[in-house]
Biopython code that builds the backbone (N, CA, C, O; Angstrom):
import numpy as np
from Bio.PDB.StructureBuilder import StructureBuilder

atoms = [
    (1, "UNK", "N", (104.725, 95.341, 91.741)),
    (1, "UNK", "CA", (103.977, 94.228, 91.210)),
    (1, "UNK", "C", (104.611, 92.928, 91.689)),
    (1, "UNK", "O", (105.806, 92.709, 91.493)),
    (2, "UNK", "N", (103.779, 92.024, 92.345)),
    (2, "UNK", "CA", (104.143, 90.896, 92.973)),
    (2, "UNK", "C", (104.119, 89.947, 91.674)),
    (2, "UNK", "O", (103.284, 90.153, 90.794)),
    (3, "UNK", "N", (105.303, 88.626, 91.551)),
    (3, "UNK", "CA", (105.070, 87.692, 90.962)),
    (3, "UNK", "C", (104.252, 86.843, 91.727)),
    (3, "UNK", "O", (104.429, 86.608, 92.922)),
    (4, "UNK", "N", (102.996, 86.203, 90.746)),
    (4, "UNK", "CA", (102.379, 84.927, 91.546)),
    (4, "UNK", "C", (102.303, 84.112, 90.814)),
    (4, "UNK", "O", (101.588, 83.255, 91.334)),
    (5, "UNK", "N", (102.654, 83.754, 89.709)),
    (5, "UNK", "CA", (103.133, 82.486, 88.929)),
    (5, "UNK", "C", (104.663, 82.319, 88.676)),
    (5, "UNK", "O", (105.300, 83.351, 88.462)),
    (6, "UNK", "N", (105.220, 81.301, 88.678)),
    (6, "UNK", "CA", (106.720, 81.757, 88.629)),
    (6, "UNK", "C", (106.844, 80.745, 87.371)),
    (6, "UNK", "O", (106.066, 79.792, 87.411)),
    (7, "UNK", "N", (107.648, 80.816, 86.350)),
    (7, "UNK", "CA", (108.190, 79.900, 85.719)),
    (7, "UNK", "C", (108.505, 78.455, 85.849)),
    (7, "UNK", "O", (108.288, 77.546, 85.048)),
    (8, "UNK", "N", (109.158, 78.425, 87.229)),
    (8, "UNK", "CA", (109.604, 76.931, 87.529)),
    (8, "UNK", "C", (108.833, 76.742, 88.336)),
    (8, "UNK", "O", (108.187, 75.719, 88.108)),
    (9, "UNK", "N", (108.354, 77.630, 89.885)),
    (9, "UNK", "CA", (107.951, 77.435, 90.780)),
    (9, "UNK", "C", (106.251, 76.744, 91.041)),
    (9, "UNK", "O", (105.765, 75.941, 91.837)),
    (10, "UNK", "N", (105.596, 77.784, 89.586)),
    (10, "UNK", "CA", (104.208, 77.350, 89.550)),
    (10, "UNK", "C", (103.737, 78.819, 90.207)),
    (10, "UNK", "O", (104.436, 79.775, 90.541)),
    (11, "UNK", "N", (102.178, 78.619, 90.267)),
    (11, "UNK", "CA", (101.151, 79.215, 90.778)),
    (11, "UNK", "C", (102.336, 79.576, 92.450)),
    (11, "UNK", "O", (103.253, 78.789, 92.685)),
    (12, "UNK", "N", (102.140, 80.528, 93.178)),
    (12, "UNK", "CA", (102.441, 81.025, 94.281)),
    (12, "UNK", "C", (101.276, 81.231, 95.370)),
    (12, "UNK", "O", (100.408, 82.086, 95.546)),
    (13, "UNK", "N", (101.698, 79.951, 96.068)),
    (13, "UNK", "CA", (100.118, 79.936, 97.397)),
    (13, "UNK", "C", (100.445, 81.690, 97.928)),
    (13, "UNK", "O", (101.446, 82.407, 97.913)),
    (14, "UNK", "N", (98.624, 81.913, 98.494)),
    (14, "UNK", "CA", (98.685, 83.502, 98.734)),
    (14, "UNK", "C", (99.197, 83.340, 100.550)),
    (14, "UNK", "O", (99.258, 82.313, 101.226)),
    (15, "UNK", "N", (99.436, 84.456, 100.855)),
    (15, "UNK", "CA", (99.967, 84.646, 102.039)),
    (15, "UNK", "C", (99.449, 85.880, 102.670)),
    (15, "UNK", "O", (99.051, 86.938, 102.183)),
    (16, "UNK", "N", (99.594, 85.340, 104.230)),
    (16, "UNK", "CA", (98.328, 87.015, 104.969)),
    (16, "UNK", "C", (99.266, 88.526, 104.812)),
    (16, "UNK", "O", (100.413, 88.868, 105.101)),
    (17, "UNK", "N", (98.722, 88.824, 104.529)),
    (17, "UNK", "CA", (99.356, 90.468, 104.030)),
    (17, "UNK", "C", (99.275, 91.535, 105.493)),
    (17, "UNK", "O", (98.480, 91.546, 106.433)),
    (18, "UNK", "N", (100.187, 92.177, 105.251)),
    (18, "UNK", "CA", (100.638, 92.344, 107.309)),
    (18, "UNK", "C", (101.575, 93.648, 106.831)),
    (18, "UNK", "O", (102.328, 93.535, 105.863)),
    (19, "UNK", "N", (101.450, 95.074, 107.697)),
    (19, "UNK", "CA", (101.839, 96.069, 107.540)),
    (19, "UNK", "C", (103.445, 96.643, 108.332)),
    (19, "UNK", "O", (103.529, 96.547, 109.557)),
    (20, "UNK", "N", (104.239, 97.025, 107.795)),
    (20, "UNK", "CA", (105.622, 97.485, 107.850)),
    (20, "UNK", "C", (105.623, 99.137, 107.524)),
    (20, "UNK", "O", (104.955, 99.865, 106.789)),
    (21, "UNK", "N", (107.057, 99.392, 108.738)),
    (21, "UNK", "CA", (107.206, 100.991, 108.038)),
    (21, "UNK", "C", (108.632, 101.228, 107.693)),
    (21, "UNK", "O", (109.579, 100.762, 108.327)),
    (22, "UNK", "N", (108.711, 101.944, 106.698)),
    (22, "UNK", "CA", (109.388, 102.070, 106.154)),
    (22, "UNK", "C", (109.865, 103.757, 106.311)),
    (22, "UNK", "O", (109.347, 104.400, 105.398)),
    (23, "UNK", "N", (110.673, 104.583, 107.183)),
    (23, "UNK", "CA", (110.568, 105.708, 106.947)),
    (23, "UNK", "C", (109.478, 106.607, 107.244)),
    (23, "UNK", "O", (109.089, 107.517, 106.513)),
    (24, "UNK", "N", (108.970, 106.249, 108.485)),
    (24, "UNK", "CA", (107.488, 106.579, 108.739)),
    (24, "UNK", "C", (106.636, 106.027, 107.560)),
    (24, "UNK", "O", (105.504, 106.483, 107.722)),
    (25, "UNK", "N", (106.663, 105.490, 106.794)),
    (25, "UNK", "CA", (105.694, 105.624, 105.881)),
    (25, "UNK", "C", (105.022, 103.820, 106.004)),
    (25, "UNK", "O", (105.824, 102.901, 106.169)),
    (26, "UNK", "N", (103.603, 103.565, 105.903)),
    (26, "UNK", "CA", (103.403, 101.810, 106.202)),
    (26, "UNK", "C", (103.071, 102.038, 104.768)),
    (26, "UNK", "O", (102.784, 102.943, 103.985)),
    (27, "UNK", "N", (103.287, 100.558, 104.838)),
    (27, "UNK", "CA", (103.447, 99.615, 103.551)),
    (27, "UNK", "C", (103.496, 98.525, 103.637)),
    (27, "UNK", "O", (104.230, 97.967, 104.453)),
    (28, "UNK", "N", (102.542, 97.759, 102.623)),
    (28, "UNK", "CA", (101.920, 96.013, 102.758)),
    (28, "UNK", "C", (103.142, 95.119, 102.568)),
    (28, "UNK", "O", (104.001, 95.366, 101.722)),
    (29, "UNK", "N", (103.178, 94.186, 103.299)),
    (29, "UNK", "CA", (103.986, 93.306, 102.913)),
    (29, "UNK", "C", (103.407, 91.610, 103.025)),
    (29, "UNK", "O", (102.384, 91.236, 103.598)),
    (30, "UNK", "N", (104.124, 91.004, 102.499)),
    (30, "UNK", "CA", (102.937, 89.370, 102.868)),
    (30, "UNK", "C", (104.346, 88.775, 103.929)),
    (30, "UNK", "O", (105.524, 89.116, 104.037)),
    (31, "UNK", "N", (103.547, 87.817, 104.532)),
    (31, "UNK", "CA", (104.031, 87.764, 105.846)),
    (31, "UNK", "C", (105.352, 86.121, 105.428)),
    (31, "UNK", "O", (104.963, 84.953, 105.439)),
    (32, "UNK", "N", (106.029, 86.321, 105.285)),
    (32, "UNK", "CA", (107.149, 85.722, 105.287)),
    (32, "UNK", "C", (108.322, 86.212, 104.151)),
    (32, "UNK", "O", (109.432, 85.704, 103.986)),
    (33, "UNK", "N", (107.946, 86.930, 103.695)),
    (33, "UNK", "CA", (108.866, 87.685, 102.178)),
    (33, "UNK", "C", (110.020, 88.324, 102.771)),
    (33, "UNK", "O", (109.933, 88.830, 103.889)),
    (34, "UNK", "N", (111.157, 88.339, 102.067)),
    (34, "UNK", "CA", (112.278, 89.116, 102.103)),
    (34, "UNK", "C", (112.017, 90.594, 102.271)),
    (34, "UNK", "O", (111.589, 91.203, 101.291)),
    (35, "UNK", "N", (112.242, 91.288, 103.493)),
    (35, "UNK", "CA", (112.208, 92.950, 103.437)),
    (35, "UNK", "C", (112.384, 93.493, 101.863)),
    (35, "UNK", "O", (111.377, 93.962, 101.332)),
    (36, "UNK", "N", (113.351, 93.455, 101.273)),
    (36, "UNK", "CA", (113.592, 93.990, 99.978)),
    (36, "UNK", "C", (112.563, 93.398, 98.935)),
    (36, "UNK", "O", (112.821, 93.704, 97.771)),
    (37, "UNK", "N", (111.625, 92.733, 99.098)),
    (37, "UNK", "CA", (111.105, 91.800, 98.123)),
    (37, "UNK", "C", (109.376, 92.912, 98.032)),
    (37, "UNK", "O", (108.614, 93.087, 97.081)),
    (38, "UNK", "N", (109.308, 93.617, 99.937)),
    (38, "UNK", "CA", (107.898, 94.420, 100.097)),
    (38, "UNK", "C", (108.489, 95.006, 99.406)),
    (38, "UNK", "O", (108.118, 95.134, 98.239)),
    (39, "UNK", "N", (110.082, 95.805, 100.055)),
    (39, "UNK", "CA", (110.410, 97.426, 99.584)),
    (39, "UNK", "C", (109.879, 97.638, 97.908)),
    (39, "UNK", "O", (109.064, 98.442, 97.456)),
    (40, "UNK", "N", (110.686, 96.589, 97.221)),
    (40, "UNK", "CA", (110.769, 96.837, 95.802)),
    (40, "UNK", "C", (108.800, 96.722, 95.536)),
    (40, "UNK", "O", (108.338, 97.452, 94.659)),
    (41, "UNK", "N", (107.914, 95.889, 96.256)),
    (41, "UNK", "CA", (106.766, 95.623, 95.671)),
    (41, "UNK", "C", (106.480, 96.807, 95.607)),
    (41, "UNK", "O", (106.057, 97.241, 94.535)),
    (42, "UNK", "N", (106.650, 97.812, 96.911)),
    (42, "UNK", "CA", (105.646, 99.303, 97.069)),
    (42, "UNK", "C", (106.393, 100.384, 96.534)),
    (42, "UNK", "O", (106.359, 101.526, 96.993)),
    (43, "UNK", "N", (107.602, 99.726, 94.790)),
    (43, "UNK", "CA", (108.339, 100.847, 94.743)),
    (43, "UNK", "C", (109.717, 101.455, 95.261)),
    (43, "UNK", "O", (110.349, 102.247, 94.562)),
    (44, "UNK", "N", (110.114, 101.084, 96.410)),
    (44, "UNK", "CA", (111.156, 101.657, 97.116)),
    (44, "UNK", "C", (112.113, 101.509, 96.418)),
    (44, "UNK", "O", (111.495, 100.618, 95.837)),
    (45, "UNK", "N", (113.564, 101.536, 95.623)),
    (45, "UNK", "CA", (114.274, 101.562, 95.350)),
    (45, "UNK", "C", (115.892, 101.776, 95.929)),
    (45, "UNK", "O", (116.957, 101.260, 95.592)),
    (46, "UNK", "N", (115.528, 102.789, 96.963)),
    (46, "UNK", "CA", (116.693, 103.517, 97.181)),
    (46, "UNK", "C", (117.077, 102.765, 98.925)),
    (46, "UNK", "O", (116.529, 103.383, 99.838)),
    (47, "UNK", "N", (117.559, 102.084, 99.165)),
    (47, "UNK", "CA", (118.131, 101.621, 100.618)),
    (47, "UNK", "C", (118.637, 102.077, 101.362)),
    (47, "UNK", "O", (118.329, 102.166, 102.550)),
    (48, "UNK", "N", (119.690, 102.538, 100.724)),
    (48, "UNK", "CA", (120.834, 103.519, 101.458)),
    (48, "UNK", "C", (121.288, 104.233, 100.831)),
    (48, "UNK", "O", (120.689, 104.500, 99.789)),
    (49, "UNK", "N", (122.359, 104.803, 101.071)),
    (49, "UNK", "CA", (123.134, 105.628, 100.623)),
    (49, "UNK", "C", (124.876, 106.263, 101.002)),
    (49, "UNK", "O", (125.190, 107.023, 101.918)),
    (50, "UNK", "N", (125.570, 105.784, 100.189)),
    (50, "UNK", "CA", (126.623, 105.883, 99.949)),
    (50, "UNK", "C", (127.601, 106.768, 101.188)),
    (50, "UNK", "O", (127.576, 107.950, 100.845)),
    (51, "UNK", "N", (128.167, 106.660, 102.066)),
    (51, "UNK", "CA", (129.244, 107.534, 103.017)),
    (51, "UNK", "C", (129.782, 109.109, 101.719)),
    (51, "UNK", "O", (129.469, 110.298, 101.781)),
    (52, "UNK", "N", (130.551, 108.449, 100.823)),
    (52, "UNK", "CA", (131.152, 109.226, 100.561)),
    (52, "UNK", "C", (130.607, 110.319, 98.963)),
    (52, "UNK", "O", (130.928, 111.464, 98.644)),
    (53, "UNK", "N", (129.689, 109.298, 98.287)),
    (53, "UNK", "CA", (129.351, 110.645, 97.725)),
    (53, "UNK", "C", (127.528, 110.807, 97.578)),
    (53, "UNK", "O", (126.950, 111.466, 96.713)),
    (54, "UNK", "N", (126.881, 110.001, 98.688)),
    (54, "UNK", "CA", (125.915, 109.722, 99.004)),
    (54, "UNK", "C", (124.963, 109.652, 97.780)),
    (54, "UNK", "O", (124.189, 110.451, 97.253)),
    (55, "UNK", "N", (125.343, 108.350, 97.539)),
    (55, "UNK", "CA", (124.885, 108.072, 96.206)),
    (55, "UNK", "C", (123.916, 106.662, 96.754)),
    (55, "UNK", "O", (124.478, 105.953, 97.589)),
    (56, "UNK", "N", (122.439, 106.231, 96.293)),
    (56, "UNK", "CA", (121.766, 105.687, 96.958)),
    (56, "UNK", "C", (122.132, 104.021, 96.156)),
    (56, "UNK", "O", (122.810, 103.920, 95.133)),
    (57, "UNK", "N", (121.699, 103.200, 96.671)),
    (57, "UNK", "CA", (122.010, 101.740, 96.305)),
    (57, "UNK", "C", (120.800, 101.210, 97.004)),
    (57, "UNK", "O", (120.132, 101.800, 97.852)),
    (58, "UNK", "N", (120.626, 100.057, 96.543)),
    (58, "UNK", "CA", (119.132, 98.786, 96.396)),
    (58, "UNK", "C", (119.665, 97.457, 96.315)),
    (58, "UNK", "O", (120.821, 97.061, 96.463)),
    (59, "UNK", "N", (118.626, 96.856, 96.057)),
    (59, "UNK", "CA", (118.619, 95.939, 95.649)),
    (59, "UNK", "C", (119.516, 95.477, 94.468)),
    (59, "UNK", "O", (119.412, 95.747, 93.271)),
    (60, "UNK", "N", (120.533, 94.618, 95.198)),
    (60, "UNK", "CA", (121.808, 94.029, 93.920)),
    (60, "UNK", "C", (122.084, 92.516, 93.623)),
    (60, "UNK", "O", (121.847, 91.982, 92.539)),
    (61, "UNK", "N", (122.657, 91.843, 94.805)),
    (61, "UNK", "CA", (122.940, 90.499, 94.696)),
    (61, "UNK", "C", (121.701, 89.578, 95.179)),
    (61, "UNK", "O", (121.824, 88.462, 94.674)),
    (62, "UNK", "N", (120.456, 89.686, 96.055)),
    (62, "UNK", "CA", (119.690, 89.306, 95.966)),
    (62, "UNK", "C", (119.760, 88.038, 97.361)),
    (62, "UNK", "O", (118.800, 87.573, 97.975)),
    (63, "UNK", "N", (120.918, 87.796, 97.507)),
    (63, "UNK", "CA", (121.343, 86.684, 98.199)),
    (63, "UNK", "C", (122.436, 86.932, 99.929)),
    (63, "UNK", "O", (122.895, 85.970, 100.544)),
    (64, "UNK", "N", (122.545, 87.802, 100.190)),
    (64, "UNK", "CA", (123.191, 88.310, 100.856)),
    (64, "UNK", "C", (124.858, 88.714, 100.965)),
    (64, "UNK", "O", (125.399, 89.267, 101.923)),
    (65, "UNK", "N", (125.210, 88.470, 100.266)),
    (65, "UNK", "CA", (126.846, 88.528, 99.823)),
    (65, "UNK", "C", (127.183, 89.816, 99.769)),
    (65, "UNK", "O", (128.245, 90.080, 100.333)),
    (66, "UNK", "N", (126.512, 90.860, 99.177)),
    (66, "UNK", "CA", (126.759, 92.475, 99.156)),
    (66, "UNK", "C", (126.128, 93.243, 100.532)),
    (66, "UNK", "O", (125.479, 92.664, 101.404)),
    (67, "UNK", "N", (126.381, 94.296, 100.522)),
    (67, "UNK", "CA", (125.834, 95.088, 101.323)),
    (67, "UNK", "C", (124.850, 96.350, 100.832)),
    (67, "UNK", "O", (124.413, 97.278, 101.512)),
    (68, "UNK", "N", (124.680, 96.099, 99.605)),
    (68, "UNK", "CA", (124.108, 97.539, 99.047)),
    (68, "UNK", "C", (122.658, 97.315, 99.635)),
    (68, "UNK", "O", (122.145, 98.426, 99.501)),
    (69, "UNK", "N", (121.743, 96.508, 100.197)),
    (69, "UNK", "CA", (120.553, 96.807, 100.629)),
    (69, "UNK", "C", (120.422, 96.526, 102.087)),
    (69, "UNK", "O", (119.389, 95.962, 102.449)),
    (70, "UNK", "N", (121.381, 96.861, 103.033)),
    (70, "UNK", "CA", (121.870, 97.099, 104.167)),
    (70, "UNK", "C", (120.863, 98.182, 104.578)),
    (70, "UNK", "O", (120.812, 99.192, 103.876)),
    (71, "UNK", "N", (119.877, 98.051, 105.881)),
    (71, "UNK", "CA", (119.056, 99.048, 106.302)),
    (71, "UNK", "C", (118.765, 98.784, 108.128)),
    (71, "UNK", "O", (118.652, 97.718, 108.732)),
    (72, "UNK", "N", (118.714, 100.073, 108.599)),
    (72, "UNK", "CA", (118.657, 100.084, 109.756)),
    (72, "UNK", "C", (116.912, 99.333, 109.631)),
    (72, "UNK", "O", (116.006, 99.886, 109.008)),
    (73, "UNK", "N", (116.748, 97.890, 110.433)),
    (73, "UNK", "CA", (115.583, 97.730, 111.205)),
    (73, "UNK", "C", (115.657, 97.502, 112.517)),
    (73, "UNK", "O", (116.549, 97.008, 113.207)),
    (74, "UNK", "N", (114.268, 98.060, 112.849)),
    (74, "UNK", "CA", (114.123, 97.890, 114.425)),
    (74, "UNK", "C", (115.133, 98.674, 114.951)),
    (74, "UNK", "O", (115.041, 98.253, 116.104)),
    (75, "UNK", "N", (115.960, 99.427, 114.997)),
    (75, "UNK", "CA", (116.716, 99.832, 115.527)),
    (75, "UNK", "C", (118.119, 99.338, 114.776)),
    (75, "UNK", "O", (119.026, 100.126, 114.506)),
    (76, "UNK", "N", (118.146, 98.329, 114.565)),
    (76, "UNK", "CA", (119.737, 97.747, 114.375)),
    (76, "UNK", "C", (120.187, 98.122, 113.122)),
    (76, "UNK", "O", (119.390, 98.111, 112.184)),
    (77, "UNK", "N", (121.364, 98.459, 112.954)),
    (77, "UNK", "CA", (121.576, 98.793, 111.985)),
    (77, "UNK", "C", (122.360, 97.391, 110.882)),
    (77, "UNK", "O", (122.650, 96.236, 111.193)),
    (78, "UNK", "N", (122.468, 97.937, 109.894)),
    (78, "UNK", "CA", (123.307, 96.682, 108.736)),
    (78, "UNK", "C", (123.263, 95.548, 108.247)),
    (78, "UNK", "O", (123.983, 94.718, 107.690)),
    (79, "UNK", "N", (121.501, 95.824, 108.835)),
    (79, "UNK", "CA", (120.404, 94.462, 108.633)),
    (79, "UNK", "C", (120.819, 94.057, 107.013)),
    (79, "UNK", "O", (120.863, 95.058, 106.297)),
    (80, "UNK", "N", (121.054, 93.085, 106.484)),
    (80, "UNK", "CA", (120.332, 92.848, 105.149)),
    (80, "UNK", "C", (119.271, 92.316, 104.533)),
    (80, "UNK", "O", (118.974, 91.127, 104.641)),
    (81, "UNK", "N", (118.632, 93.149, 103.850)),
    (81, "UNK", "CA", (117.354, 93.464, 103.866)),
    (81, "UNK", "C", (116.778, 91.741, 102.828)),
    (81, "UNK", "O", (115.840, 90.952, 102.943)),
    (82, "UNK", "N", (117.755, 91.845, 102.064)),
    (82, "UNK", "CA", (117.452, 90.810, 100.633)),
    (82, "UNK", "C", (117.014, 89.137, 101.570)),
    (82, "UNK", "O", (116.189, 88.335, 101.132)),
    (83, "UNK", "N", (117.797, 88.950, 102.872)),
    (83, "UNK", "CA", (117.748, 88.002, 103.671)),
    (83, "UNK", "C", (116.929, 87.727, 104.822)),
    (83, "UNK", "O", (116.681, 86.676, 105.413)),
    (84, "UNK", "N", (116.444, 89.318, 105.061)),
    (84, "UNK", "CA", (115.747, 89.029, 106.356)),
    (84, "UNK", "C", (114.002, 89.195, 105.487)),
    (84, "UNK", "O", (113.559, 89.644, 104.429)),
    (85, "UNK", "N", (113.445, 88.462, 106.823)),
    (85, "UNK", "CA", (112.161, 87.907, 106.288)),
    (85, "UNK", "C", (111.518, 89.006, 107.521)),
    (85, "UNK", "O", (111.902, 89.139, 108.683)),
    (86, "UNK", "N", (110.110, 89.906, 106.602)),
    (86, "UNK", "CA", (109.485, 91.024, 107.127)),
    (86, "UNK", "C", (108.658, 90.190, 108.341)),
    (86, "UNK", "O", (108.225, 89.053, 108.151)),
    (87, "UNK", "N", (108.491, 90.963, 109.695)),
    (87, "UNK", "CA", (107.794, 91.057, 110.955)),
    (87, "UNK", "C", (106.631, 91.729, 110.576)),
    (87, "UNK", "O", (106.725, 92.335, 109.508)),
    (88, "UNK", "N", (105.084, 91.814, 111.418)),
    (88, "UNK", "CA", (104.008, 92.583, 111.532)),
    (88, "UNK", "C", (105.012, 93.886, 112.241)),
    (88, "UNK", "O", (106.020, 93.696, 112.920)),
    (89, "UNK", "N", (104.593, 94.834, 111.978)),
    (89, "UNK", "CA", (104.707, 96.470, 112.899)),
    (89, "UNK", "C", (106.488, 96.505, 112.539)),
    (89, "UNK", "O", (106.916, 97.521, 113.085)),
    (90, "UNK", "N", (107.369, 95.937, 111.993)),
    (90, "UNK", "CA", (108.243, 96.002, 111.598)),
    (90, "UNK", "C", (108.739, 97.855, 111.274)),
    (90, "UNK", "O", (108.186, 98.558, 110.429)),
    (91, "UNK", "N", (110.063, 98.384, 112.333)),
    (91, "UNK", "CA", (109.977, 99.881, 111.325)),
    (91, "UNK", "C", (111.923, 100.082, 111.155)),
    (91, "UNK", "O", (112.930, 100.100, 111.863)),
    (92, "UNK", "N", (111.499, 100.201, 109.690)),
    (92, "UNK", "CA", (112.917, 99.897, 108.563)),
    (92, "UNK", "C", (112.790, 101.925, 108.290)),
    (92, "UNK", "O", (111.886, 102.723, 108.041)),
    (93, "UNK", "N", (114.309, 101.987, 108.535)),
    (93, "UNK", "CA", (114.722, 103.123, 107.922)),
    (93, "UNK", "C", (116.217, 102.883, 107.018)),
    (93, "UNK", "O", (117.204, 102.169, 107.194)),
    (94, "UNK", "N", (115.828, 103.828, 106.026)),
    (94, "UNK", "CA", (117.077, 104.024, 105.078)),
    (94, "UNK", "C", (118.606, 104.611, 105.943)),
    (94, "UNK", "O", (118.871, 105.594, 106.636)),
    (95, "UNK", "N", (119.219, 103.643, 105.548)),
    (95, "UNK", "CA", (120.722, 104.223, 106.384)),
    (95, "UNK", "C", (121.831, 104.751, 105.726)),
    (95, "UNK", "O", (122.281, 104.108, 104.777)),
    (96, "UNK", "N", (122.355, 105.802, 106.051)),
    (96, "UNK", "CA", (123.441, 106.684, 105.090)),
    (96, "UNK", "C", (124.780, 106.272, 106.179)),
    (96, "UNK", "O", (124.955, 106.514, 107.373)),
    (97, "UNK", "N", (125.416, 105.705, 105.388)),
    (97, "UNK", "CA", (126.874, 105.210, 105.609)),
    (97, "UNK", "C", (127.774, 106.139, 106.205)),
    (97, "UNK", "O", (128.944, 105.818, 106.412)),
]
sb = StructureBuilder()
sb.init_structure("model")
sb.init_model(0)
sb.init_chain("A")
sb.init_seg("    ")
for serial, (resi, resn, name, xyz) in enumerate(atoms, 1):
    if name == "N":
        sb.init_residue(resn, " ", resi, " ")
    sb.init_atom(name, np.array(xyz, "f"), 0.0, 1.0, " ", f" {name:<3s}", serial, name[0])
structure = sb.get_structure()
């Protein structure tokens, strides 16, 4: 569920809605939003997952300072997701440490 009124911000102008994959799987995103901002809209929760007791992690600090929503896009890995702003045809996979 997208916020479109915000408290401080007001009403939220709409934005063109543009498709991402996630894990083979597409999923809507609006076209300037934080990767983690679609993930969490369509549900996703789980980012990665832990090296050592592969335990999954998300969305935490929101701001880029952590690494828990660290995800291979496009190829690259250790993207952070909370910071980077979603591409059209964009393809994000979950990365295990």
């Amino acid at each position: 569920m997208r916020i479109t009124i915000h408290p401080i911000l007001g009403l939220l102008k709409e934005r063109k809605k543009i498709t991402i994959e996630i894990d083979g799987q597409k999923i809507e995103a609006l076209e300037g939003e934080p990767i983690a901002a679609a993930l969490w809209n369509a549900g996703i929760r789980d980012f990665r997952y832990t090296r050592k007791r592969k335990e999954p992690r998300g969305f935490f600090c929101g701001i880029g300072l952590c690494t828990d929503c660290k995800m291979i896009v496009n190829g690259i890995p250790n993207i952070r997701t909370c910071v980077t702003l979603v591409e059209k045809g964009m393809k994000i996979q979950r990365q295990r440490d």
